[in-house]
LOVEX-677035 format. One line per field, with one value per residue: x, y, z of N, C-alpha, C, O in turn; residue number from 1. Coordinates in steps of 0.05 Angstrom, whole numbers. Example, Ala and Ser with C-alpha at 12.3 -4.5 7.8 and 13.67 -1.06 7.14 Angstrom:
BEGIN
nX (264_257)
nY (-114_-45)
nZ (156_142)
caX (246_273)
caY (-90_-21)
caZ (156_143)
cX (264_258)
cY (-66_1)
cZ (156_157)
oX (285_268)
oY (-66_23)
oZ (169_161)
i (1_2)
//
This chain:
BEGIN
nX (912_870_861_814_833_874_855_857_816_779_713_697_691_625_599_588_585_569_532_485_460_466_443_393_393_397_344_313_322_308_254_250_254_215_217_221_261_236_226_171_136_141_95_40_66_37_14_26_-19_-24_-31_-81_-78_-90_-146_-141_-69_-35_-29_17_25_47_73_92_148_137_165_159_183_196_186_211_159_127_72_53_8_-4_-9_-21_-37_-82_-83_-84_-56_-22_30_77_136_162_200_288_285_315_377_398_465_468_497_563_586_636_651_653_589_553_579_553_484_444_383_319_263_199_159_102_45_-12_-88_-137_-174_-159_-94_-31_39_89_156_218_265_258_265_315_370_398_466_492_532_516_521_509_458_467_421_369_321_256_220_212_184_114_46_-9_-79_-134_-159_-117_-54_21_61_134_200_261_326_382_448_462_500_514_471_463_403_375_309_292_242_218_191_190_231_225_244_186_177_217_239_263_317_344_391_404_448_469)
nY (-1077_-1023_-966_-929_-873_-860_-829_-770_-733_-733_-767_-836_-873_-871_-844_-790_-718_-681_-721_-722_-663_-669_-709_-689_-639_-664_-686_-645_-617_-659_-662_-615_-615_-650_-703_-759_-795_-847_-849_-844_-793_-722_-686_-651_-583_-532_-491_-443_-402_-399_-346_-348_-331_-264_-248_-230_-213_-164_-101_-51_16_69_149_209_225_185_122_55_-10_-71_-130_-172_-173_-161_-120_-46_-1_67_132_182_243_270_222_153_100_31_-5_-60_-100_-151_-204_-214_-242_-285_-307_-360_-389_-458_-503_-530_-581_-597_-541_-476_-445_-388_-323_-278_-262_-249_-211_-196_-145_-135_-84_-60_-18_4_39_55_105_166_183_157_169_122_121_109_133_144_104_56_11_-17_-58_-102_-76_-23_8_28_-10_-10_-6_-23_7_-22_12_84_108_91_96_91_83_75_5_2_-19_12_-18_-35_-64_-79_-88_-114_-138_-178_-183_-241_-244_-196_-143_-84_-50_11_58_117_187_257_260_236_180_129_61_6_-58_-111_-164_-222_-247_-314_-354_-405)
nZ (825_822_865_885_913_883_835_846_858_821_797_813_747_711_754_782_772_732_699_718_712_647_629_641_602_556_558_553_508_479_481_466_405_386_399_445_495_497_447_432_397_420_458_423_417_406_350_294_267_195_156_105_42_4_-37_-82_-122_-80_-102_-109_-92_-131_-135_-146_-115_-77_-90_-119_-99_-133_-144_-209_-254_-218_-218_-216_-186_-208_-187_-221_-206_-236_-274_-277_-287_-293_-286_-311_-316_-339_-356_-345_-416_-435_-483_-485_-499_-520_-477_-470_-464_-416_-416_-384_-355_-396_-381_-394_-426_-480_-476_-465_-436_-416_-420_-406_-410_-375_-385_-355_-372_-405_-431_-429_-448_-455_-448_-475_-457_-410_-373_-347_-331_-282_-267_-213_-196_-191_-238_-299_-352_-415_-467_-526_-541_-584_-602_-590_-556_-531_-534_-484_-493_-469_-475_-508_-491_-477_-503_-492_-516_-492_-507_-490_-463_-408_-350_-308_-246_-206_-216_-240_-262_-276_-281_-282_-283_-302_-282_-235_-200_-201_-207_-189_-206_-192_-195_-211_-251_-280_-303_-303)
caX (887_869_865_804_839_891_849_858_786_760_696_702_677_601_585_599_563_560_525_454_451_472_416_364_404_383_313_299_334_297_232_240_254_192_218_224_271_217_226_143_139_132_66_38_69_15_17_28_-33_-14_-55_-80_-62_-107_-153_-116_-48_-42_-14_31_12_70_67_116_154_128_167_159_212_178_206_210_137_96_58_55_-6_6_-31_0_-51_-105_-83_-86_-51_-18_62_88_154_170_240_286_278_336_376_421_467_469_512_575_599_658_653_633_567_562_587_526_469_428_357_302_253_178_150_74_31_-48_-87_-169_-180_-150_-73_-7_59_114_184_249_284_255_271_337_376_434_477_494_544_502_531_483_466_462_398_356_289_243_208_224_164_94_21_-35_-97_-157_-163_-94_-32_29_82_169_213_285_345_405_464_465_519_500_484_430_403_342_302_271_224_216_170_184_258_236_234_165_174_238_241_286_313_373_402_416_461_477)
caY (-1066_-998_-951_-902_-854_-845_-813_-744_-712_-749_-789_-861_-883_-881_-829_-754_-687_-676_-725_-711_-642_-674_-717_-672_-623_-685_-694_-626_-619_-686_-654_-591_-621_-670_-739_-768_-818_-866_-858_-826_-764_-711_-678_-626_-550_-514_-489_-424_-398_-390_-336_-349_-304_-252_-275_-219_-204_-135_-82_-24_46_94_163_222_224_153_105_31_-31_-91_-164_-169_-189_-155_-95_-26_20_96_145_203_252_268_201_129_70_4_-16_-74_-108_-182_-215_-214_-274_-293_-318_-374_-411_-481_-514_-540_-606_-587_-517_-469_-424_-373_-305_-258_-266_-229_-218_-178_-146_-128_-68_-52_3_-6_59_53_127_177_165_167_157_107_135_95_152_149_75_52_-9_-23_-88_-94_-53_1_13_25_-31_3_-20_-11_-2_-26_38_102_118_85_111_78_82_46_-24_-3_-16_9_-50_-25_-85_-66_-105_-116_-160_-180_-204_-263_-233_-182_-126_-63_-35_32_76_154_205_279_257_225_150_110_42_-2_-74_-128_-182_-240_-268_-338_-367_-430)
caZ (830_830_883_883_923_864_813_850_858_795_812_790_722_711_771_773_781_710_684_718_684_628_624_643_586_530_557_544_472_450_471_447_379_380_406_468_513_495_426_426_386_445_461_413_430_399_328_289_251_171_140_87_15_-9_-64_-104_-106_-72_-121_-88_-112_-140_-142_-154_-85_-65_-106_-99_-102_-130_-158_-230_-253_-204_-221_-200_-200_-213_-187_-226_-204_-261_-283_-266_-299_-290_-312_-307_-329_-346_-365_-376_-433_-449_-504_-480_-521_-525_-468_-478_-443_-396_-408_-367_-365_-400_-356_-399_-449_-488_-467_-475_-419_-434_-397_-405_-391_-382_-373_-353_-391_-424_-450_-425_-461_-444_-461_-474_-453_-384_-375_-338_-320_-281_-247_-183_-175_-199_-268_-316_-375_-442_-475_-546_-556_-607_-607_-577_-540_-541_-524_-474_-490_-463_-495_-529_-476_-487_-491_-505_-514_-482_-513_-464_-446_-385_-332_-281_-223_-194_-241_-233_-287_-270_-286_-278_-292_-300_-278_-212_-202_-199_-206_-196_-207_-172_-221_-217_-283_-277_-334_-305)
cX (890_853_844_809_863_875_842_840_771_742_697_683_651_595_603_577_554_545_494_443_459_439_398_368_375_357_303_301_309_266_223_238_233_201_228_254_262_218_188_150_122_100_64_42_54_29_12_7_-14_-35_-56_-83_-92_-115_-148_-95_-48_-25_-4_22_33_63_84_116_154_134_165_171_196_197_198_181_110_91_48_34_3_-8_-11_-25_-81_-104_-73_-78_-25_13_77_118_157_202_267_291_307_356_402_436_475_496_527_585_630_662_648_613_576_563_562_513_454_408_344_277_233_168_120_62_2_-55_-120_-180_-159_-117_-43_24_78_140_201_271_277_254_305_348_399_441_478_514_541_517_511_486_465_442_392_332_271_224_220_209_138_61_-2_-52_-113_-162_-137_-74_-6_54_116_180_243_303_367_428_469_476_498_499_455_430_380_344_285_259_212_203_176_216_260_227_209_163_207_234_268_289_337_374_417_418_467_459)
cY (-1036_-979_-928_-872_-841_-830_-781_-737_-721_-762_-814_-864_-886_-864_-798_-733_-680_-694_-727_-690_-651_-677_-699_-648_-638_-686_-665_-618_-637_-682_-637_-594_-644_-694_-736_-787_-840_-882_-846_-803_-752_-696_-653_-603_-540_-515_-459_-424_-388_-373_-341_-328_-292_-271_-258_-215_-180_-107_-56_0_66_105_186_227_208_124_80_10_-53_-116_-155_-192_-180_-118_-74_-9_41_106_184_230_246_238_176_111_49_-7_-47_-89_-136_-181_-214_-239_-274_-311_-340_-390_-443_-492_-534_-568_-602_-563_-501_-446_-408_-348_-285_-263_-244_-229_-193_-179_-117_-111_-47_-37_5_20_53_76_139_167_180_145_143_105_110_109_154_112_70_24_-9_-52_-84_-84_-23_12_8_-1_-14_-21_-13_-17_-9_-13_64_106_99_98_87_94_59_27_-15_6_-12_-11_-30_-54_-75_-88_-101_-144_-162_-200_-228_-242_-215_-157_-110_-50_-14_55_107_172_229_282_240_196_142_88_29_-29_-86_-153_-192_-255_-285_-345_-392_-460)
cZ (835_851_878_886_902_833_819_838_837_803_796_763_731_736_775_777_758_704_687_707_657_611_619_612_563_539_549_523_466_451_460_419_372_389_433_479_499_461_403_419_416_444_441_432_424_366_324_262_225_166_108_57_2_-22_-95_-104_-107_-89_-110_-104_-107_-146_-139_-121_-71_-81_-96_-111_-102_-147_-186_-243_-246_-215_-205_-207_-190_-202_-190_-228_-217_-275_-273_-283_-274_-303_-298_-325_-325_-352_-335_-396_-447_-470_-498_-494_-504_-503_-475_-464_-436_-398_-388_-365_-366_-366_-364_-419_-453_-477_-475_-445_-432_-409_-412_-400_-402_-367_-373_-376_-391_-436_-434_-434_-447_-457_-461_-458_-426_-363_-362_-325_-308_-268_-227_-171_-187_-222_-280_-346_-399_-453_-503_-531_-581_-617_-583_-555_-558_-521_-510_-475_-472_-483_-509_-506_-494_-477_-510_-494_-503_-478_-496_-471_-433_-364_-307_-260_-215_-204_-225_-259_-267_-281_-279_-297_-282_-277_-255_-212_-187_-186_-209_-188_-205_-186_-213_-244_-270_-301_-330_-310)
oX (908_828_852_799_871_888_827_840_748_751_698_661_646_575_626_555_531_528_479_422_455_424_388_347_353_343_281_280_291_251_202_222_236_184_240_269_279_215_183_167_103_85_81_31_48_47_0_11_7_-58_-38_-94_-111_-108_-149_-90_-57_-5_-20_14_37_44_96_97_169_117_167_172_183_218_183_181_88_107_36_35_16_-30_2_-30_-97_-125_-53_-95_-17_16_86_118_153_219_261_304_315_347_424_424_486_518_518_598_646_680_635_621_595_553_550_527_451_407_354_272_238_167_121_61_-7_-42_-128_-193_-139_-116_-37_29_85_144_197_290_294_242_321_334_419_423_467_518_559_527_497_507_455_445_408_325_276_212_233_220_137_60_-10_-51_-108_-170_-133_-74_-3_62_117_174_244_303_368_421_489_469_477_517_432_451_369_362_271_274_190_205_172_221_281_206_208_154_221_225_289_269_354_359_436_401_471_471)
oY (-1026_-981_-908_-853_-817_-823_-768_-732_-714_-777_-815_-853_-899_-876_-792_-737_-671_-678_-731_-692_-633_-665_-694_-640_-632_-688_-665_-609_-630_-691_-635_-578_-657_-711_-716_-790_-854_-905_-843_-790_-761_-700_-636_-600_-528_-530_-446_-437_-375_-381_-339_-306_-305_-294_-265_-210_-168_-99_-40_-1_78_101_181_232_208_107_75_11_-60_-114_-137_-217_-184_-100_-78_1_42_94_200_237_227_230_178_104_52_-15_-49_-88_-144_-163_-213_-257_-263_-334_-335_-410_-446_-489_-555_-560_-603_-555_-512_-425_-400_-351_-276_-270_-224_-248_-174_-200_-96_-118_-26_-36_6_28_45_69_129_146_203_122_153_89_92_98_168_105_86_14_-1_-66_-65_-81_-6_33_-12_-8_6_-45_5_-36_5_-21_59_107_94_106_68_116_36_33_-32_29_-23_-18_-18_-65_-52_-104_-78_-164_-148_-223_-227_-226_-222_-145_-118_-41_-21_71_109_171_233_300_228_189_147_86_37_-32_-76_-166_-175_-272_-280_-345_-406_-481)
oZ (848_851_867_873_904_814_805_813_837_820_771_762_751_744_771_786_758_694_668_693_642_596_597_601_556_519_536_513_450_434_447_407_352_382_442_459_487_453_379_431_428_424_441_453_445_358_342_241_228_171_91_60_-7_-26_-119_-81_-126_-78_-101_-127_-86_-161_-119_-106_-52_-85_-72_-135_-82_-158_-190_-242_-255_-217_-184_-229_-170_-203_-176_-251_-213_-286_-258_-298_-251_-326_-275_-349_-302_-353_-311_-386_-467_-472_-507_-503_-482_-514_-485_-444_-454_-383_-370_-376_-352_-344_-345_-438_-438_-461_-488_-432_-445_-386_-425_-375_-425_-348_-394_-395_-380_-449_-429_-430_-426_-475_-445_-448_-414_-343_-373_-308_-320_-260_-217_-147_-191_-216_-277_-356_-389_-451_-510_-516_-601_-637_-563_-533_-582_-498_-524_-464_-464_-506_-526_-498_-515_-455_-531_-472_-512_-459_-487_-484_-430_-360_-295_-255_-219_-203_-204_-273_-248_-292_-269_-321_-258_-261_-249_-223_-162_-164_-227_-165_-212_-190_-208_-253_-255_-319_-350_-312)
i (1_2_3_4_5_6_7_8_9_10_11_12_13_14_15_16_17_18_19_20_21_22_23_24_25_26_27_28_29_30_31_32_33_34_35_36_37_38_39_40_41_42_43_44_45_46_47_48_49_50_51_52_53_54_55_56_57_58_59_60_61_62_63_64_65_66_67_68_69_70_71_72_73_74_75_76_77_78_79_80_81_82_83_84_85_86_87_88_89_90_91_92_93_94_95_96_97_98_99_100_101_102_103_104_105_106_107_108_109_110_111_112_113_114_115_116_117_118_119_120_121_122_123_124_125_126_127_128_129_130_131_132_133_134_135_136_137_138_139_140_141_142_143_144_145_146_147_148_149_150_151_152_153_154_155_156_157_158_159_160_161_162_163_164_165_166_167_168_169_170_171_172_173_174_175_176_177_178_179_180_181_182_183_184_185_186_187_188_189_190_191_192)
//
């Protein structure tokens, strides 16, 4: 038989100092996370208002000195003094080939990324030459265009297609006017 007095300062099995804060520890975990002791989901905490989303989405406004950093997609209005337009870029659309069974994806594909310019009045041109992409470790991509430069009018946008290959990984196209950057879009190529 054993001897209480030999487990030197230990309290016997099943009673102790720890295990009331213990408890009380778990009762407060299992309500902070919604359930009870009981096994009852705990009492509503309150709730955090969502707001709910414009009923447009809100368009940033670039302007020489005030450039602005947007996802690839969303649209940037200008306000280049005397003149007012609209640029946006898509892509990039890519040309993937045909997966192989046990290979593994490809490392870069071709693609192509479409960059737009909508002007309410009078006309302003959209260069190739003022156009830029790089990866992410800031190295530029070398690109074509499918024209050099194109002109917005009203009712006539102008649209430049901008051929590329491009590594996996996280990319920026940007845009500059009069040397200083505008608009710069935020883009990941996924190949897999």
């Amino acid at each position: 038989m054993t001897d209480r007095s030999t487990h030197r300062g230990r309290a016997p099995l099943g009673r102790g100092l720890g295990r009331g804060p213990a408890t009380a520890l778990l009762a407060v975990l299992l309500a902070a996370t919604g359930c009870s002791s009981s096994g009852q989901p705990a009492p509503d905490l309150g709730r955090v208002p969502i707001p709910t989303p414009p009923a447009s989405p809100i368009v940033p406004t670039a302007s020489p000195g005030h450039a602005q950093l947007v996802a690839m997609g969303d649209a940037v209005q200008l306000d280049l003094g005397a003149q007012q337009a609209r640029i946006t870029a898509t892509g990039p659309d890519l040309a993937l080939p045909a997966p192989t069974p046990g290979a593994a994806p490809a490392s870069a594909s071709a693609g192509t990324i479409t960059v737009l310019l909508h002007v309410p009045a009078g006309s302003t041109e959209l260069r190739a030459d003022a156009l830029s992409i790089t990866d992410e470790l800031g190295h530029p991509v070398p690109f074509t265009s499918d024209a050099t430069s194109a002109s917005a009018t009203p009712g006539h946008d102008a649209t430049l297609h901008l051929a590329a290959t491009f590594d996996a990984g996280h990319a920026t196209l940007s845009w500059s006017a009069a040397g200083k950057p505008l608009a710069t879009w935020d883009f990941e190529v996924e190949l897999d």
